[in-house]
Backbone as JSON Lines, residues from 0, in Angstrom:
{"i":0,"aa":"X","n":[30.87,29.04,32.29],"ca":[29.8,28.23,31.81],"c":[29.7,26.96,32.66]}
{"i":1,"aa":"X","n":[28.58,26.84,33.45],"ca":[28.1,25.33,34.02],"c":[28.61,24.35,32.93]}
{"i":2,"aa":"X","n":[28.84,23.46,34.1],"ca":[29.36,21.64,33.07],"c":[28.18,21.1,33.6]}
{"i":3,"aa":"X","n":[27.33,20.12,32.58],"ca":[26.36,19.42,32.72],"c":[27.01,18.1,33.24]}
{"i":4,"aa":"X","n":[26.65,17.57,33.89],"ca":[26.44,16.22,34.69],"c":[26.05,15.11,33.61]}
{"i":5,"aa":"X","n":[26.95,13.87,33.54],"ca":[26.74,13.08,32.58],"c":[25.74,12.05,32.77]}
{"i":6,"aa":"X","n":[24.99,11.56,32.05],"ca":[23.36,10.93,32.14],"c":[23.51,9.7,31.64]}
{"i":7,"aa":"X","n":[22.86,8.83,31.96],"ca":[22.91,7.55,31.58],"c":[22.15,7.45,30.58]}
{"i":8,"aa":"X","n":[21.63,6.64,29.73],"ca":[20.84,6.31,29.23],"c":[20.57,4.54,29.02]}
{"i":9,"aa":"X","n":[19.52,3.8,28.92],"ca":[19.07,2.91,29.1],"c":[18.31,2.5,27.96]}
{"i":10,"aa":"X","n":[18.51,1.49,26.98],"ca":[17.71,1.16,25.93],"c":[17.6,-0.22,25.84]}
{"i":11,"aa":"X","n":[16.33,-0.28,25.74],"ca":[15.5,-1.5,25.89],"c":[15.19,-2.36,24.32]}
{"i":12,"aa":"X","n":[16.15,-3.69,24.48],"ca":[15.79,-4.6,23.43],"c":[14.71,-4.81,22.28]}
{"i":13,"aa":"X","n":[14.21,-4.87,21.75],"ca":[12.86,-5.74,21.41],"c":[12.96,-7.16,21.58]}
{"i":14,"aa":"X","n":[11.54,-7.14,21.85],"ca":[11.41,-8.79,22.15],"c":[11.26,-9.39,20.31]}
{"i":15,"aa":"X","n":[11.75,-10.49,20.26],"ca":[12.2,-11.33,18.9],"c":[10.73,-11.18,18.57]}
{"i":16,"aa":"X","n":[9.44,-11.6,19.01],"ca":[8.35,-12.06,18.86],"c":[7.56,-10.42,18.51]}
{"i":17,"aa":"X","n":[8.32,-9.43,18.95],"ca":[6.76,-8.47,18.08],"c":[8.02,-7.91,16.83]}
{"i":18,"aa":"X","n":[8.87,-8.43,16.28],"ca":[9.36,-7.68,15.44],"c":[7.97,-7.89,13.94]}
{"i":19,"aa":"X","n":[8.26,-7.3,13.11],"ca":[7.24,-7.39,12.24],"c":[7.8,-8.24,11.03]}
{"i":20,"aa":"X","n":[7.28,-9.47,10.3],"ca":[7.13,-10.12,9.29],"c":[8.02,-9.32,8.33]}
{"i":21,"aa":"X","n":[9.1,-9.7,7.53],"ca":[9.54,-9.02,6.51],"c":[8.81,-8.66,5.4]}
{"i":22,"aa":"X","n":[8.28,-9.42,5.29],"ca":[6.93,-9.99,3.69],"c":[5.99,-9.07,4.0]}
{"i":23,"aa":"X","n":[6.03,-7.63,3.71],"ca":[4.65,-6.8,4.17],"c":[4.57,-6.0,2.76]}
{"i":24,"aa":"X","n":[3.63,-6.58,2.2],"ca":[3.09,-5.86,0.69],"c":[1.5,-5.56,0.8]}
{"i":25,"aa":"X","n":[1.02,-4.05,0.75],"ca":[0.04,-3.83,0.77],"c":[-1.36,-4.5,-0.25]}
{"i":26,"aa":"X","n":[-0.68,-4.65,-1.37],"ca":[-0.93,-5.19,-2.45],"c":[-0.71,-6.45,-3.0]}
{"i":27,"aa":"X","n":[-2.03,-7.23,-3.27],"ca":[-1.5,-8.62,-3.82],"c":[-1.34,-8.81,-5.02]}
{"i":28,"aa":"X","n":[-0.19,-8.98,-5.57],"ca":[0.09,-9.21,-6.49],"c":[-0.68,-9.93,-7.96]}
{"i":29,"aa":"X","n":[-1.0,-9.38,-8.91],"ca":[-2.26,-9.79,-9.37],"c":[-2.18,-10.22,-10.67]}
{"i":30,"aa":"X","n":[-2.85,-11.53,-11.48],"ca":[-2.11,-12.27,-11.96],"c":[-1.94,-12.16,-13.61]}
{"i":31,"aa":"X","n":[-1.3,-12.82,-14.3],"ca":[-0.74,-12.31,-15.23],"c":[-1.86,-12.46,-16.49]}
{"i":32,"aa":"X","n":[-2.74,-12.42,-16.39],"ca":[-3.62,-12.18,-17.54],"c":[-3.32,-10.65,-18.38]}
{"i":33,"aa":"X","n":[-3.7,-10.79,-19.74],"ca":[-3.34,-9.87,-20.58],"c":[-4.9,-9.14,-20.56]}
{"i":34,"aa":"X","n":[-5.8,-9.42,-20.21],"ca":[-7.07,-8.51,-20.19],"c":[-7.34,-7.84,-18.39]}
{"i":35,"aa":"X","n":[-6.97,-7.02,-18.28],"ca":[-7.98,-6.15,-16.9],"c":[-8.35,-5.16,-16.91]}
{"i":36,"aa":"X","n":[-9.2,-5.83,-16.1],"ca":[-10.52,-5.29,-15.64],"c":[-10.36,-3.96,-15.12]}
{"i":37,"aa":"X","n":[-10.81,-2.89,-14.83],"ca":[-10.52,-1.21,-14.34],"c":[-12.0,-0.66,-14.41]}
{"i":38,"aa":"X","n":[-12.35,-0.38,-12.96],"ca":[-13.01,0.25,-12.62],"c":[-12.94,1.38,-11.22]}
{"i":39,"aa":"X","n":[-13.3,2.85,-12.33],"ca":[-12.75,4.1,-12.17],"c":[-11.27,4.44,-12.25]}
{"i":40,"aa":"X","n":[-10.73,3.58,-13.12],"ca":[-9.25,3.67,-13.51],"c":[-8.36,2.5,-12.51]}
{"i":41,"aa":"X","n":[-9.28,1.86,-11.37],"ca":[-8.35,1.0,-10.79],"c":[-7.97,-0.63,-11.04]}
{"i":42,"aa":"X","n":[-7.32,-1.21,-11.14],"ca":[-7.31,-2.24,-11.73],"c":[-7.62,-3.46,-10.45]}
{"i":43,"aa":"X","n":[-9.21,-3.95,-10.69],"ca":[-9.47,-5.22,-9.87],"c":[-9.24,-6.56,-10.39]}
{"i":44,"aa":"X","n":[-9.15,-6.72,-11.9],"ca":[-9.15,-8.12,-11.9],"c":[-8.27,-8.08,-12.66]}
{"i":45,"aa":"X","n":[-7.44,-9.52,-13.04],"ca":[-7.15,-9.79,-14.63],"c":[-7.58,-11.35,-15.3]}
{"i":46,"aa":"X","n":[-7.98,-11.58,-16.3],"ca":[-8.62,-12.62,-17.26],"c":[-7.63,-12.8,-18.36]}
{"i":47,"aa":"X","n":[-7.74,-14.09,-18.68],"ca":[-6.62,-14.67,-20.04],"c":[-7.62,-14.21,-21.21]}
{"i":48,"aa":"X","n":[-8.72,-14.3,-21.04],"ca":[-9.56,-14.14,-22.31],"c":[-10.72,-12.56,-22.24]}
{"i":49,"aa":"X","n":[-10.7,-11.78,-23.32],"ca":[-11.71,-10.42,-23.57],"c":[-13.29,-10.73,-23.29]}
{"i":50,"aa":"X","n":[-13.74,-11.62,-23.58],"ca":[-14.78,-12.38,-23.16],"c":[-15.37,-12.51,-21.63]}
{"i":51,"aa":"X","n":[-14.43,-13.44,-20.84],"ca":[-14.08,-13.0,-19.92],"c":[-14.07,-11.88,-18.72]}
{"i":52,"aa":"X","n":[-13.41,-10.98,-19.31],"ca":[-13.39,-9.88,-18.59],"c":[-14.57,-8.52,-18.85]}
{"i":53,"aa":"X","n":[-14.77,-8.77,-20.21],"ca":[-16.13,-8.25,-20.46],"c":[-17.72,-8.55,-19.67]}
{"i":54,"aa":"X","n":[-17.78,-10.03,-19.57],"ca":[-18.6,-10.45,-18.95],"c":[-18.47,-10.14,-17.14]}
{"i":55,"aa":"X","n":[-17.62,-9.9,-16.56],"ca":[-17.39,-9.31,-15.24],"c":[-17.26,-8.01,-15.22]}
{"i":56,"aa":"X","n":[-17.06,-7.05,-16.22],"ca":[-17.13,-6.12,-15.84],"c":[-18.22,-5.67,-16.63]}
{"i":57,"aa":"X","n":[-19.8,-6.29,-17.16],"ca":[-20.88,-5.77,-17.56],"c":[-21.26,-6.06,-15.83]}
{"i":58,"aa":"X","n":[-21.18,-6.98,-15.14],"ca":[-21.74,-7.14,-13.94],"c":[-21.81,-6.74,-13.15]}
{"i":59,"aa":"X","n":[-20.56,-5.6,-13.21],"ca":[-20.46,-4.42,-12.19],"c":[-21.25,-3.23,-12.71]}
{"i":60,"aa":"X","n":[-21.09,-3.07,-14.14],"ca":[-21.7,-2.45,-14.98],"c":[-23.11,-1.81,-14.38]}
{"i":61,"aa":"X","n":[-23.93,-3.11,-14.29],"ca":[-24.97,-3.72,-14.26],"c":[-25.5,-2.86,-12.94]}
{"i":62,"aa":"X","n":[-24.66,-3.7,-11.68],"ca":[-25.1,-3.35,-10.17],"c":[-24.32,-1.73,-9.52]}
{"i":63,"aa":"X","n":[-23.82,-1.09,-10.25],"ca":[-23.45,0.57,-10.32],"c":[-22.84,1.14,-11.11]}
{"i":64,"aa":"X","n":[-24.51,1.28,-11.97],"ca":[-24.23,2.21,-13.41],"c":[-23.07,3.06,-13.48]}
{"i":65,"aa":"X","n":[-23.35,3.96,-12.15],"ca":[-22.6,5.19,-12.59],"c":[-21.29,5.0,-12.68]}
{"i":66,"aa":"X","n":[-20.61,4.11,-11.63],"ca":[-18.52,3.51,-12.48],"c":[-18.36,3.72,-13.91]}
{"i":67,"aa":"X","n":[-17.27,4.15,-13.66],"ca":[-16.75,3.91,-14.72],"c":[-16.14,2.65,-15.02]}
{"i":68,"aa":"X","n":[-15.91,1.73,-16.15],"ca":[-15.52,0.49,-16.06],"c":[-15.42,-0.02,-17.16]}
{"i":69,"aa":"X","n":[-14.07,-0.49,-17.23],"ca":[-13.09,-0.22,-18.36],"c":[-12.57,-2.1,-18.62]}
{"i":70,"aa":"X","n":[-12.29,-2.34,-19.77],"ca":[-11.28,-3.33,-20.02],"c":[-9.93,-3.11,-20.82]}
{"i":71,"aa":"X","n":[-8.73,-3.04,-19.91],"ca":[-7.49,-2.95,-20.38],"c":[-6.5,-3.75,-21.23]}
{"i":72,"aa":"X","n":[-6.17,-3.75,-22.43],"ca":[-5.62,-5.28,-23.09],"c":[-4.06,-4.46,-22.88]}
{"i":73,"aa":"X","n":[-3.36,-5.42,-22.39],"ca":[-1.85,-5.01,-21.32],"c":[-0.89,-5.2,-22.87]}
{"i":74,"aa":"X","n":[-1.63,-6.42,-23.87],"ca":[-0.44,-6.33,-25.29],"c":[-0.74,-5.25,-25.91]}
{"i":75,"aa":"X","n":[-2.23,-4.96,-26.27],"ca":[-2.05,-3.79,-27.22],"c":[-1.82,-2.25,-26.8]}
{"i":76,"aa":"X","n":[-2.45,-2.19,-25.28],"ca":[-2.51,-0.35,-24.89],"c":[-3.98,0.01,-25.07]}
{"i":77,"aa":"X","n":[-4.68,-0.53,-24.88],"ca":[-6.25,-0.45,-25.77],"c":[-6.92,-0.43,-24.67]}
{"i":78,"aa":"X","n":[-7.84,0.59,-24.13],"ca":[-8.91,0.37,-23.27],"c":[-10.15,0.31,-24.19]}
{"i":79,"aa":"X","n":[-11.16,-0.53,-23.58],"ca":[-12.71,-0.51,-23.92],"c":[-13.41,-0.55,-23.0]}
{"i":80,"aa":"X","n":[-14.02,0.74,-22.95],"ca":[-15.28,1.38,-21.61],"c":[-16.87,0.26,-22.04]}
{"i":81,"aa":"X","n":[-16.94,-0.26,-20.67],"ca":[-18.16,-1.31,-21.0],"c":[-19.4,-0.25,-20.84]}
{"i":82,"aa":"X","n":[-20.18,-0.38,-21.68],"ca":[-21.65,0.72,-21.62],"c":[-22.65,-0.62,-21.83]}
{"i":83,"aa":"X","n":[-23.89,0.05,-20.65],"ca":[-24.96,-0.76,-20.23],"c":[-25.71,-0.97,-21.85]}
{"i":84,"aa":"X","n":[-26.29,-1.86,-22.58],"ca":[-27.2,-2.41,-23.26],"c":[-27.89,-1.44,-23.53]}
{"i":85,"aa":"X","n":[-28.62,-0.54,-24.42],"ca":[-29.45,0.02,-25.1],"c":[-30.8,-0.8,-24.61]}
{"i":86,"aa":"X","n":[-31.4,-0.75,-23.92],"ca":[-33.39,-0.97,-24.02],"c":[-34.07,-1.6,-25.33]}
């Protein structure tokens, strides 16, 4: 059996300057209100008050009917689907 010939190898540092930021969260952290907002099940906002979050999410309501768009209360477990105004 042939003996292979031993190979060098050569590995190159990184430079300090492109390492990447430790702090990499896709997601910003979003704040501690007990009412949010969910539209098509995703959660965009949160509000201290039902009022509040009702009134922002008739507004989406409003400008694309067809979402779905929800208000989540985080104490009780309770969703309420916002539906456009009756005519």
């Amino acid at each position: 059996m042939p003996v292979r010939a031993e190979t060098k190898t050569t590995t190159i540092a990184p430079d300090h300057e492109e390492l990447a930021p430790e702090n990499l969260k896709q997601r910003k952290k979003l704040e501690s209100g007990q009412f949010r907002l969910q539209v098509d099940r995703q959660t965009k906002g949160s509000y201290t008050t039902l009022k509040a979050a009702e009134e922002a999410g008739l507004a989406i309501k409003k400008a694309y009917p067809f979402l779905r768009v929800a208000v989540h209360d985080a104490t009780e477990g309770v969703n309420k689907i916002i539906e456009l105004p009756q005519p």
